[in-house]
C-alpha positions, 0 to 999 in steps of 0.5 A: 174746479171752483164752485159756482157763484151762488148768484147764478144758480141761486135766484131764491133771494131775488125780491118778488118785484124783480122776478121778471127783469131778473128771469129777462137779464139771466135767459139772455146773457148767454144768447150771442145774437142778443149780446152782440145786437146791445154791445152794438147799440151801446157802443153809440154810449160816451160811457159805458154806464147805466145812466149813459145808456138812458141817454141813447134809449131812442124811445122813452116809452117802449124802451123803458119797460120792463122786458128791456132792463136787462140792456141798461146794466152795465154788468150785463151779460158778464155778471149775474143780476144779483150780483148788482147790489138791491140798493143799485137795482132798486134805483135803476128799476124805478126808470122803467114801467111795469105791468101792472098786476092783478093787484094793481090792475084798476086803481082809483084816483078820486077827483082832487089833489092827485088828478094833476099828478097823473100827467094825462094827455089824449093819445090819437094812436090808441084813442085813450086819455093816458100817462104813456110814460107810465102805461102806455096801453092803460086808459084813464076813465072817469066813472059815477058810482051810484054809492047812496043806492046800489050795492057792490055786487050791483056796481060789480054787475054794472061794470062787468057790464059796462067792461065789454063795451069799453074794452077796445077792439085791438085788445078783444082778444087779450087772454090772461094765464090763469090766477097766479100762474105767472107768479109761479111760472117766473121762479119755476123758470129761474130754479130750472136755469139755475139747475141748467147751470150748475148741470153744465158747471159741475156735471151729473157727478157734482151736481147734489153738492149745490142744494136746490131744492126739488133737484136730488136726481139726474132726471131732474137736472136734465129735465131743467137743462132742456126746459132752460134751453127752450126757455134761453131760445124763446123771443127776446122782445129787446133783441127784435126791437134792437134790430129793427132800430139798428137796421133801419138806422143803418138804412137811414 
């Protein structure tokens, strides 16, 4: 039996800004109904290639976000996504929009050279001044900050303030996972896939000829084989997306 690829059970090398369209790639390439609903909407393709998949994306906003990357490679789902080179991944990637993080979640633009930059248009569906073919949901403000004679902890005070006003209803009820915990969860769940899969590959007997870091008994491999296979079975926002777009097109 041949071993098995590094690049499917070893996503370690996986830079922290692919993490997400990594795990998104990885859970789905095993999911027929979501294989057969992306070799349906790519067969509308003149090619059979990434930047010929762009032309048919039939939204440029939604469909270009992170959580639909997995459908513009090629390679998916017969090759693992650290197969393509960082170079190619890198390139493609910057087509589509990312959450922001916590780091990133606020960021100033200072009136000047960069406002005609950001490309800001009103948008009547959410009521924001925003760049929707970067954040579709993030609104752009213009804030006075009283420098000359407020503290930071007073202007943090103000706008914690100011922020409950601000924030639209039909976002009231948005709850983010604790600090940090996202950051673990992603790898947490791309080691267990890779656990599940050298548990299917090379059976229990096998199984500690691949080091994986946290996996040296059956219980362990188990525990991530069933943990990936909820995980694997979860909601595929693209597939939804594809069916909706495919049936009504069908209808149409």
């Amino acid at each position: 039996m041949k071993d098995l690829l590094n690049e499917e059970w070893d996503f370690s090398k996986c830079p922290k800004g692919e993490l997400k369209s990594c795990l998104e790639y990885e859970r789905t390439r095993t999911r027929a109904d979501v294989v057969e609903l992306v070799q349906k909407w790519r067969s509308s393709a003149k090619e059979q290639s990434f930047f010929e998949y762009l032309k048919i994306s039939p939204d440029p906003i939604t469909w270009l976000s992170s959580e639909y990357a997995f459908m513009y490679f090629p390679e998916w789902p017969t090759k693992p996504y650290l197969t393509v080179s960082p170079r190619e991944r890198e390139n493609r990637l910057q087509h589509f929009s990312f959450a922001p993080s916590a780091e990133t979640c606020i960021q100033a633009y200072p009136i000047g050279d960069s406002w005609p930059t950001l490309d800001l248009r009103y948008d009547s569906e959410s009521g924001f001044l925003t760049n929707r073919a970067r954040h579709p949901y993030s609104e752009y403000i213009l804030i006075q900050l009283p420098w000359g004679y407020s503290s930071d902890r007073e202007i943090m005070a103000a706008f914690e303030s100011a922020l409950k006003n601000l924030r639209p209803k039909q976002f009231s009820n948005y709850r983010k996972v604790g600090a940090g915990s996202q950051k673990r969860s992603i790898p947490d769940k791309l080691k267990k896939l890779g656990a599940s899969r050298i548990y299917d590959h090379a059976g229990w007997n096998r199984c500690l000829d691949y080091e994986l870091p946290g996996y040296n008994d059956q219980p362990s491999f188990s525990r991530a084989k069933k943990a990936t296979e909820l995980e694997i079975n979860g909601p595929v926002i693209a597939a939804c997306s594809l069916y909706q777009y495919l049936h009504s097109k069908n209808n149409s």
